[in-house]
Every structure is written in structure tokens, then in C-alpha cells.
KOLBAMAR-171517 format. One line per field, with one value per residue (C-alpha): residue number from 1; z, y, x. Coordinates in Angstrom, 3 decimals. Each point is the difference from the previous one (the first is absolute). Layout:
# residues N
num: [NUM, ...]
up: [Z, ...]
north: [Y, ...]
east: [X, ...]
***
This chain:
# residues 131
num: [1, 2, 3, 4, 5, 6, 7, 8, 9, 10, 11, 12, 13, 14, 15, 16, 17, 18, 19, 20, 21, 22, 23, 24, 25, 26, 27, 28, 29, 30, 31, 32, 33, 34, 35, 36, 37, 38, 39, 40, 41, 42, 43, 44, 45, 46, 47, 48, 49, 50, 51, 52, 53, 54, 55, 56, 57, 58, 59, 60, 61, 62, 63, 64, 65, 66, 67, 68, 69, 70, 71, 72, 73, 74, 75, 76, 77, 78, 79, 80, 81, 82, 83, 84, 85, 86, 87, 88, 89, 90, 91, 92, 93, 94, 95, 96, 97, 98, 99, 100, 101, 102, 103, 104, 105, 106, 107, 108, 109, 110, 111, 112, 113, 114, 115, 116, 117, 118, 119, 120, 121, 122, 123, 124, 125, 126, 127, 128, 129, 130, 131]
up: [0.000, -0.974, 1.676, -0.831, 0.367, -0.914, 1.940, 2.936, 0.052, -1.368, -2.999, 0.636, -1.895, 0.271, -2.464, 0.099, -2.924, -0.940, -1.149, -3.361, -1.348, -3.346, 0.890, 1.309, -1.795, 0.072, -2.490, -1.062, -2.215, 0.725, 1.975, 1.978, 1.170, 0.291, 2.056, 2.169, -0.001, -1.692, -1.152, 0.513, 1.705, 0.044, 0.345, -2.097, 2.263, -0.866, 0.937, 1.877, 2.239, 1.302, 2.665, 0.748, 3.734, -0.316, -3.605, 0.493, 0.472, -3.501, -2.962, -2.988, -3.194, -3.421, -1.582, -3.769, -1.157, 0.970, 3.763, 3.125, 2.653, 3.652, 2.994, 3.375, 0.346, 3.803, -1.047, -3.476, -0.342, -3.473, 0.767, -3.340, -3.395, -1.150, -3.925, -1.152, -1.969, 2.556, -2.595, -1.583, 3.182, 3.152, 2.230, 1.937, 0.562, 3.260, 0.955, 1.056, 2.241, 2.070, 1.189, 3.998, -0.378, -1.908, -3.747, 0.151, -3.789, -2.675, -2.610, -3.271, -2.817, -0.736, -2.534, -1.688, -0.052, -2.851, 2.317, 2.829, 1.488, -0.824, 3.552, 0.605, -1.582, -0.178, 0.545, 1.918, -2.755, -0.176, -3.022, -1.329, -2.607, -2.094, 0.779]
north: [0.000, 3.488, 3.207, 3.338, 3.365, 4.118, 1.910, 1.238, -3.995, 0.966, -2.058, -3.573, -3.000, -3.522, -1.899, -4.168, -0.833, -0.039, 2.766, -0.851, 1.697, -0.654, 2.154, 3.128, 2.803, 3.861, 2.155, 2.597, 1.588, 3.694, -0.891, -1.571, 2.449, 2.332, -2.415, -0.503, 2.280, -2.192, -3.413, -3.092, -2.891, -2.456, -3.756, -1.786, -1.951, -2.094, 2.045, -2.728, 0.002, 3.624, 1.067, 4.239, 0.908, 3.954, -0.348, 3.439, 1.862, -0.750, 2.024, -1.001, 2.133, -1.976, 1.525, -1.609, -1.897, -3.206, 0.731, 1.324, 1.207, -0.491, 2.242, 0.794, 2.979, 0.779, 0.010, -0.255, -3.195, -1.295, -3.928, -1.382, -0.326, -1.968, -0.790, 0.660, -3.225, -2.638, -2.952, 0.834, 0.550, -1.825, 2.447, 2.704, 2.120, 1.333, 2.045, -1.753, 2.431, -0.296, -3.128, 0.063, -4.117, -1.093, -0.531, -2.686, 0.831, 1.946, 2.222, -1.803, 2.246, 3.989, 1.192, 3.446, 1.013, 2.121, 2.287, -0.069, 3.143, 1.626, 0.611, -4.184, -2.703, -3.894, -1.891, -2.870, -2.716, -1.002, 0.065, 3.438, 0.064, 3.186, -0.023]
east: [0.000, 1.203, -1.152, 0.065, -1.291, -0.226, 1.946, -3.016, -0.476, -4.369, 0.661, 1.545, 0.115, 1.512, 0.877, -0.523, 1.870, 3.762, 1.640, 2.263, 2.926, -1.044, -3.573, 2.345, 1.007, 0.790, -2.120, 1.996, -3.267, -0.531, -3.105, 1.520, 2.763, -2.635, -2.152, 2.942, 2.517, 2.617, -0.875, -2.142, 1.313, -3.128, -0.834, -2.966, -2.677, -2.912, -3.004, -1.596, 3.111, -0.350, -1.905, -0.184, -1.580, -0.717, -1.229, -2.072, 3.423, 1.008, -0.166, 0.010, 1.369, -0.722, 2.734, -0.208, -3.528, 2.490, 0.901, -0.965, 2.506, -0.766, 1.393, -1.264, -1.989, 0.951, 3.721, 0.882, 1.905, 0.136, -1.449, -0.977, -0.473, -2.870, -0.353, -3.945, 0.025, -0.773, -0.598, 2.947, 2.067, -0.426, 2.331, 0.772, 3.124, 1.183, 2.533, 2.902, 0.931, -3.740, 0.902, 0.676, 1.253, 3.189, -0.806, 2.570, -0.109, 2.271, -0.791, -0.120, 0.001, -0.197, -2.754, -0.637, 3.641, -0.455, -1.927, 2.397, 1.007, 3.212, 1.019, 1.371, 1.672, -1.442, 3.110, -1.346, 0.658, -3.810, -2.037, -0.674, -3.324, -0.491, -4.154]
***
């Protein structure tokens, strides 16, 4: 079991699945830098495998007519990104980073790196796709 939480603790979630490396990434995409300051580092769960307690603190900005983004409305902590196409995918993201229990997980791969900012380098060795 994996826990996790916002910031003020009004959103948590746990998490009754595994977390795999090859389901991580960081999103690079300018949304998501703008979403959270810098990049996403997430992990890809089965849907049936999360649970959220404090569901009415989360807000939810559909951001394309393909995703939503979730974050807590009491604090602002960017929780999850949740594709609109449920029959085509099965998942949710969340934030790495929200997660108050080790991961015991890596990030697998880096995506969007042709909309990376200008400000760092990606020199960890891991896969780097252009979108």
C-alpha cells in the first residue's frame, strides 16, 4: 500500500497497487512546468487501485479536451493528471512528489523534451522522447 497526500494533508490518497518504473516519467510539456513550477515527475496507476479521502478539496482544470489536472483547492498541490478517455486509458497519474511513503520506484523515461525549459540540462542517461 502506498500513501500520499497535498501538502495541508485535505486531499489524501493510497494507492493498493505497485508502483512500476516503466509507468514513471517526467513531462517536460509546457503545461506542465506551468502546472508545477518545473517539471512532472509522475507514476501511472490503475484507477481501480486508487482511493482519494477529501475528494471535495480537489479541483479539477481540464486543460486539453484529453485531460484533466487535479490539485487541492485548500493548498494548491498539483496531485494528478487524469486522461478523459477512460476506455482507452485505464489510469491515473500522480505526482510523484505527493507521495508521503517510499515509491520504492525509479523514474523510467523523460517525455516532451522538446518543450523543456532552457534554464536545466537532462543528463540522467534515461530515455529522452521529443513528445
Amino acid at each position: 500500500m502506498h500513501k500520499g497526500s497535498c501538502l495541508c494533508r485535505a486531499v489524501r490518497f493510497e494507492v493498493s497497487s505497485s508502483l512500476e518504473t516503466t509507468a514513471t516519467d517526467a513531462c517536460h510539456c509546457k503545461q506542465c512546468r506551468k502546472w508545477t513550477g518545473h517539471f512532472l515527475a509522475s507514476v501511472e496507476v490503475p484507477r481501480d487501485s486508487l482511493l482519494i479521502n477529501g475528494s471535495e478539496y480537489i479541483s479539477w482544470h481540464h486543460s486539453s479536451e484529453k485531460v484533466r489536472r487535479g490539485f487541492c483547492s485548500k493548498c494548491g498541490s498539483s496531485l494528478f493528471f487524469d486522461p478523459l478517455d477512460t476506455t482507452k486509458h485505464n489510469w491515473t497519474g500522480i505526482a510523484l512528489g505527493s507521495f508521503d511513503t517510499p515509491t520504492e520506484t525509479t523514474l523510467g523515461q523523460h517525455i516532451f523534451v522538446a518543450e523543456k525549459g532552457d534554464y536545466y540540462e537532462i543528463n540522467d542517461g534515461l530515455p529522452q522522447n521529443e513528445y
